[in-house]
C-alpha positions in Angstrom: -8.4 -25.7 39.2 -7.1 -24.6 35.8 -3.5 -24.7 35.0 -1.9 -22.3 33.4 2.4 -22.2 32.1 4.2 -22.6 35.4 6.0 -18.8 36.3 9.4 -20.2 35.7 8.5 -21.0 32.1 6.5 -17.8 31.9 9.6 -15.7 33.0 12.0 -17.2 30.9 9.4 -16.7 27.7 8.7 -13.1 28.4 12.1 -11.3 30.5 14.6 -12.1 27.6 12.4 -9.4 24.8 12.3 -6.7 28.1 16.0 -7.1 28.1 15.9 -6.2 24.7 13.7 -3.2 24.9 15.1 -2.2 28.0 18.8 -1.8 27.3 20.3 1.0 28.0 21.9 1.4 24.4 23.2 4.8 23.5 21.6 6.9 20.8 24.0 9.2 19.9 28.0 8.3 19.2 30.4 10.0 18.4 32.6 8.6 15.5 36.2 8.0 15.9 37.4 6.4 13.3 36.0 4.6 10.0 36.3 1.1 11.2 33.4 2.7 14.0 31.8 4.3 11.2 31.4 1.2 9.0 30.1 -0.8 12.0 27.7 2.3 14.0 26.8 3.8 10.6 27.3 1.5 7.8 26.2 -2.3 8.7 23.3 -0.4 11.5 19.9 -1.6 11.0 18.2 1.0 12.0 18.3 4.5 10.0 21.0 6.9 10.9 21.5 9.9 11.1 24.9 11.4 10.9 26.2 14.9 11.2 29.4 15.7 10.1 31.1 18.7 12.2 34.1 20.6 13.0 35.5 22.3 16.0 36.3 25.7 14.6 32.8 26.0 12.7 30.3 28.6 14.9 26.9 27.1 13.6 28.4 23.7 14.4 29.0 24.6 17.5 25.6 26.2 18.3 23.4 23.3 17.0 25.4 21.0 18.9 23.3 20.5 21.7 20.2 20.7 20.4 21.2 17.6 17.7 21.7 15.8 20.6 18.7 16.4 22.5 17.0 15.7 19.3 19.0 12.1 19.3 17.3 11.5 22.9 13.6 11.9 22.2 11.6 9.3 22.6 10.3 9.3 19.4 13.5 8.7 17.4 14.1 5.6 19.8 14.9 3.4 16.7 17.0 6.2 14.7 20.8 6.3 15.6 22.3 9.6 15.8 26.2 10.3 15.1 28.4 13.0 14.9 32.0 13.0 12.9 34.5 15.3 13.4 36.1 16.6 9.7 39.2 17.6 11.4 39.9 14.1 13.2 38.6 11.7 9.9 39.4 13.0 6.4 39.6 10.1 4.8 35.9 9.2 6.1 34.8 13.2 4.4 36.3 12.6 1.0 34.7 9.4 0.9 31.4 10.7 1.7 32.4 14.1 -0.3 31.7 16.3 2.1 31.8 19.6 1.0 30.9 21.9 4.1 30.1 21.6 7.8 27.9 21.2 9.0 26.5 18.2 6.8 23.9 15.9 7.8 24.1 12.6 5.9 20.7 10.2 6.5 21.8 7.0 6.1 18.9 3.6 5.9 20.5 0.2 5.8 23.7 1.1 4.4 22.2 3.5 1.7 22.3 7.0 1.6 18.9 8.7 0.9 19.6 12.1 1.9 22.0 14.8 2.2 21.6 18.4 3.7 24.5 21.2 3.9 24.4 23.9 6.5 21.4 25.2 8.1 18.2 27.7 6.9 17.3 28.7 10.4 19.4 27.9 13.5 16.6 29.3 16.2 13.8 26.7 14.6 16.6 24.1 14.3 15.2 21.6 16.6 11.9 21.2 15.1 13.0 21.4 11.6 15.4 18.4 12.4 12.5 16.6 14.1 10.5 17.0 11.2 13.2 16.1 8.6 13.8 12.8 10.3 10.7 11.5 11.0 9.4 12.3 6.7 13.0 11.2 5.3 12.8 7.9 7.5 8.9 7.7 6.9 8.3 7.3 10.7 5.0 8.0 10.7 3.6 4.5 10.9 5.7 1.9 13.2 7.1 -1.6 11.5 6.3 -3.9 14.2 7.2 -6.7 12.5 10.6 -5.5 11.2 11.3 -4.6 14.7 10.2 -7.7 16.3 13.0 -9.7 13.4 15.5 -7.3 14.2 14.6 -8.0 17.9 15.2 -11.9 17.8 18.3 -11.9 15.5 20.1 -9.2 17.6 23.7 -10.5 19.1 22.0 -9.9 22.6 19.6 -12.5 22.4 21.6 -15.0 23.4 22.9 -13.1 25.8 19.3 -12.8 27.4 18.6 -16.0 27.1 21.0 -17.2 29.2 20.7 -14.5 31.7 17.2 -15.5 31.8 18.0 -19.3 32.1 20.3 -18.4 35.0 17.3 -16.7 36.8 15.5 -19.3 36.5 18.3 -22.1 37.6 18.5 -19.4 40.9 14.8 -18.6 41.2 14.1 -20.8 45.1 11.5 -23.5 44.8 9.4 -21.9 47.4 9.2 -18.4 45.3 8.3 -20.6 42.2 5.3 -22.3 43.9 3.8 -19.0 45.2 4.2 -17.5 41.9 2.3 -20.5 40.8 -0.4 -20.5 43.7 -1.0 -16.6 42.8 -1.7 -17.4 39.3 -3.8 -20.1 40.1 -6.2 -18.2 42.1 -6.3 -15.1 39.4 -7.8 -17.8 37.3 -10.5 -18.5 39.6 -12.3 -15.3 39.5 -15.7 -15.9 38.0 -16.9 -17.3 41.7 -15.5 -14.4 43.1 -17.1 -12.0 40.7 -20.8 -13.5 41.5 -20.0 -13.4 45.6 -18.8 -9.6 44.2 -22.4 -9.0 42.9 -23.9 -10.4 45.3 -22.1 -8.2 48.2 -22.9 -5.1 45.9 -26.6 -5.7 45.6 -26.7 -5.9 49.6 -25.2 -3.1 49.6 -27.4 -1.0 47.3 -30.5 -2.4 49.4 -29.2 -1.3 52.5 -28.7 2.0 51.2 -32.4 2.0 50.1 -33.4 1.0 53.3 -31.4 3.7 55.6 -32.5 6.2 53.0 -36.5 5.3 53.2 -35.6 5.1 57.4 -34.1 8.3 57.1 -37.0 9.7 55.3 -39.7 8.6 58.0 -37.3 9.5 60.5 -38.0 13.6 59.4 -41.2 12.9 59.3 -41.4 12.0 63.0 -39.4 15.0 63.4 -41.5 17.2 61.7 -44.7 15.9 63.5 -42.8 16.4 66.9 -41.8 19.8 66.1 -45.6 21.2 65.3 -47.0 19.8 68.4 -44.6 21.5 70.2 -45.3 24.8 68.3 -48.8 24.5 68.9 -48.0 23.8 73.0 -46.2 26.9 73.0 -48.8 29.5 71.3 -51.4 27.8 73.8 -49.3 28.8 76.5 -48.8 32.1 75.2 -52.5 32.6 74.5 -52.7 31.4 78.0 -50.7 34.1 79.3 -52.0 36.8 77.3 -55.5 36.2 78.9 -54.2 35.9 82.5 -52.0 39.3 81.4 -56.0 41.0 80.3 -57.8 39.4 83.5 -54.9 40.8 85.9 -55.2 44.5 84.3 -59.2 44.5 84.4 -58.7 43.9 88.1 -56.2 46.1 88.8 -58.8 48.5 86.7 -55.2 49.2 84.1 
């Protein structure tokens, strides 16, 4: 029987990247001061987007919503999306000399690479903003690598890791052996696959043979039926001549 790594070891290998992956991490925040912004914004990995907004501004208000939907697509799962209110942090708009509202600041690694004031056409809002992120981050091709890194040096690695080595510590001895048995019969599939092939050219031949049975079978059928066709116009023949003889008598 081949041996494979035991499920425990498998299990603590693989479940500590799906708790990575899997977090539920928000993607939109909402900045409340500039030590948040320097820690969300600033000192983020991945490229942020950050629009800066005010309560008593209409188009503000109206694109509101659908920035955030925007910040919840799929797509933009590695883009962080944030929102600063003017009003609230002044100190953080001088500093980033904003000039009007609403402002969206892109923001990769720290550096800002792009900054756009107001908005050309609120009613195609969402798919302009859609398409603006994914050209100014370049989002068209996916850094696995870079995302892997960033995956294994994250704080909640650690975290995983012993979350995971906990599971494990908890996982019942019995549980751990049927894991084991399960993965050692998956392994033994070629035999199976030939007893497989085997059962599905029986298969095939008996379908050959009911179909050539069937076949002879309406011939039979066939055969049967004309002989009792030609019965019957005897006896009708039959009749007809007794009908004649009877009349001839009868002088009809």
């Amino acid at each position: 029987m081949s041996k494979f790594l035991k499920p425990k070891s498998t299990i603590l290998f693989i479940l500590p990247p799906l708790f990575f992956l899997f977090q539920t991490k928000a993607r939109f925040i909402e900045i409340q001061n500039e030590k948040q912004f320097n820690k969300d914004v600033m000192e983020n990995k991945q490229p942020t987007l950050v629009q800066f907004s005010a309560d008593w501004c209409g188009v503000c208000q109206t694109v509101k919503k659908p920035f955030e939907s925007v910040a919840k697509d799929p797509d933009f799962k590695n883009v962080t999306f944030a929102r600063v209110n003017i009003d609230k942090n002044m100190s953080l708009s001088k500093k980033h000399e904003i000039t009007g509202v609403p402002t969206f600041l892109y923001i990769n690694k720290g550096k800002k690479i792009k900054n756009e004031i107001g908005v050309k056409n609120i009613d195609q809002f969402q798919d302009s903003l859609r398409s603006t992120v994914r050209t100014t981050f370049n989002l068209t091709q996916v850094d696995v690598a870079q995302s892997m890194d960033d995956m294994m040096q994250s704080e909640e690695m650690p975290q995983a890791e012993n979350m995971m080595q906990e599971s494990q510590e908890q996982m019942p001895q019995e549980m751990d052996d049927d894991m084991y048995e399960m993965a050692d019969e998956t392994m033994s599939e070629p035999k199976e696959e030939q007893e497989e092939v085997g059962i599905i050219e029986q298969m095939q031949d008996t379908v050959k043979d009911v179909q050539e049975t069937t076949e002879e079978a309406n011939g039979f059928v066939n055969s049967i039926k004309n002989i009792i066709m030609g019965i019957i116009n005897a006896i009708t023949g039959s009749i007809k001549a007794i009908i004649e003889i009877i009349k001839g008598l009868f002088g009809r």
